[in-house]
C-alpha positions as CSV (number, residue, x, y, z in Angstrom):
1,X,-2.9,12.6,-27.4
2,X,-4.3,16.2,-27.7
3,X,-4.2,18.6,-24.9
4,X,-7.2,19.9,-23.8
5,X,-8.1,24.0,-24.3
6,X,-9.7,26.1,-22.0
7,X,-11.8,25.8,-19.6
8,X,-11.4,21.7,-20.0
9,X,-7.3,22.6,-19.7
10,X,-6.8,19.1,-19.5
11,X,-8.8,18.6,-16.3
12,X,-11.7,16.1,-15.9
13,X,-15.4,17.4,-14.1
14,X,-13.7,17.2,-11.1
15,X,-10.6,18.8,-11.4
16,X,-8.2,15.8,-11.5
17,X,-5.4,16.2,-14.0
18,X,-5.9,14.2,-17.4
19,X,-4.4,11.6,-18.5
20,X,-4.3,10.1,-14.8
21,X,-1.1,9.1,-13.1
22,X,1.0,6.8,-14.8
23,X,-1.3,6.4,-17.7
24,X,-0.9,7.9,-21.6
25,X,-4.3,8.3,-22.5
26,X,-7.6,9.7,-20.7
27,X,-9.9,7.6,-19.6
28,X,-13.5,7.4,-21.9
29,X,-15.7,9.8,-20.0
30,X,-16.4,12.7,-17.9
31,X,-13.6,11.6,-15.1
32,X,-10.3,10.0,-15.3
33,X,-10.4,6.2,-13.8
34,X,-7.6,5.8,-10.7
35,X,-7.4,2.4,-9.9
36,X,-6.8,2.1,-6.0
37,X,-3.0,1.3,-5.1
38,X,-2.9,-2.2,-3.0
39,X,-3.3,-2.2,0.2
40,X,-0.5,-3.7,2.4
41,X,-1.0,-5.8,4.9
42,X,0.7,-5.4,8.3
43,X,2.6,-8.1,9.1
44,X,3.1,-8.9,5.1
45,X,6.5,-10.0,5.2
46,X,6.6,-12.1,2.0
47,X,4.6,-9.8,0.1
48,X,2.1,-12.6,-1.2
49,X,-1.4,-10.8,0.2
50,X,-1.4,-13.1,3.8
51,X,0.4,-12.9,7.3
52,X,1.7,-16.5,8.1
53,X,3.1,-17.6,11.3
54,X,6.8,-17.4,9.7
55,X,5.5,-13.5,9.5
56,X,4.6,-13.5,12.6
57,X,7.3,-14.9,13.6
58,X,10.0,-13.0,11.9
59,X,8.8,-10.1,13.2
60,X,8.7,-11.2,17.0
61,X,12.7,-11.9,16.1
62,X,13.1,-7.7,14.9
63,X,11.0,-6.6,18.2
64,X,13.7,-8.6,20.0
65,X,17.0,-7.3,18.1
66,X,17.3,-10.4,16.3
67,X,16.6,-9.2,12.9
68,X,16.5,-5.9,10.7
69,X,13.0,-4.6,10.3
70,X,14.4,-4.7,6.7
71,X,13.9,-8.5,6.4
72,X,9.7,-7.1,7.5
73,X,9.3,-4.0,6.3
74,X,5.3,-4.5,5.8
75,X,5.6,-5.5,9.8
76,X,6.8,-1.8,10.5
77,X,3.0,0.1,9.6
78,X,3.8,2.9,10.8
79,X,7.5,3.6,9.0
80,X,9.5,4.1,12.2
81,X,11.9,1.7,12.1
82,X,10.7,-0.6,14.6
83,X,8.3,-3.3,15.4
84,X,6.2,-2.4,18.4
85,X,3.6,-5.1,20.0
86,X,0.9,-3.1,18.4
87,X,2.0,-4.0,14.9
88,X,2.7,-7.7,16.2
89,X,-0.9,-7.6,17.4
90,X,-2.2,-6.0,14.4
91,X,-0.7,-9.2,12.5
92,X,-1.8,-11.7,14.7
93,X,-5.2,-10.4,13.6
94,X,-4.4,-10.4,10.0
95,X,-3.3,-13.9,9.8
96,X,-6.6,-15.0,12.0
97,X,-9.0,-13.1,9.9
98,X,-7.8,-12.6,6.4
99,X,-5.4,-9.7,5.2
């Protein structure tokens, strides 16, 4: 891999650093390819791209003290440490209408 000279400075057209993120070699082209991360699912637990009622389930059983929101993390959207009703709810619709 060469590095670029100026003005390219190893920059695509739009200014994003070249090669991107975690790759060794530019992308073919005027711009540098970034291929979305995954999205997570709320309510995730088993990390396989649905919620389940056992998800559902387990995390009812951290709301309640029962369980570490370790054993959920992808139940806990919004990183606090918790499970709120709101992410319950928010997986209740994920296993009824897709993740």
């Amino acid at each position: 891999m060469t590095t670029g000279t100026a003005p390219v400075d190893n920059l695509d057209q739009r200014g994003f650093a070249r090669p991107g993120a975690g790759h060794t070699h530019c992308s073919i082209g005027a711009f540098e390819f970034y291929f979305p991360a995954p999205l997570t699912c709320t309510g995730d637990c088993g990390g396989d791209g649905q919620v389940t009622i056992d998800d559902i389930l387990t995390m009812v059983d951290i709301a309640l003290g029962n369980a570490d929101v370790s054993t959920c993390e992808a139940g806990d959207a919004n990183d606090d440490g918790q499970i709120t009703i709101d992410e319950i709810l928010t997986a209740v619709n994920n296993e009824l209408n897709g993740c």
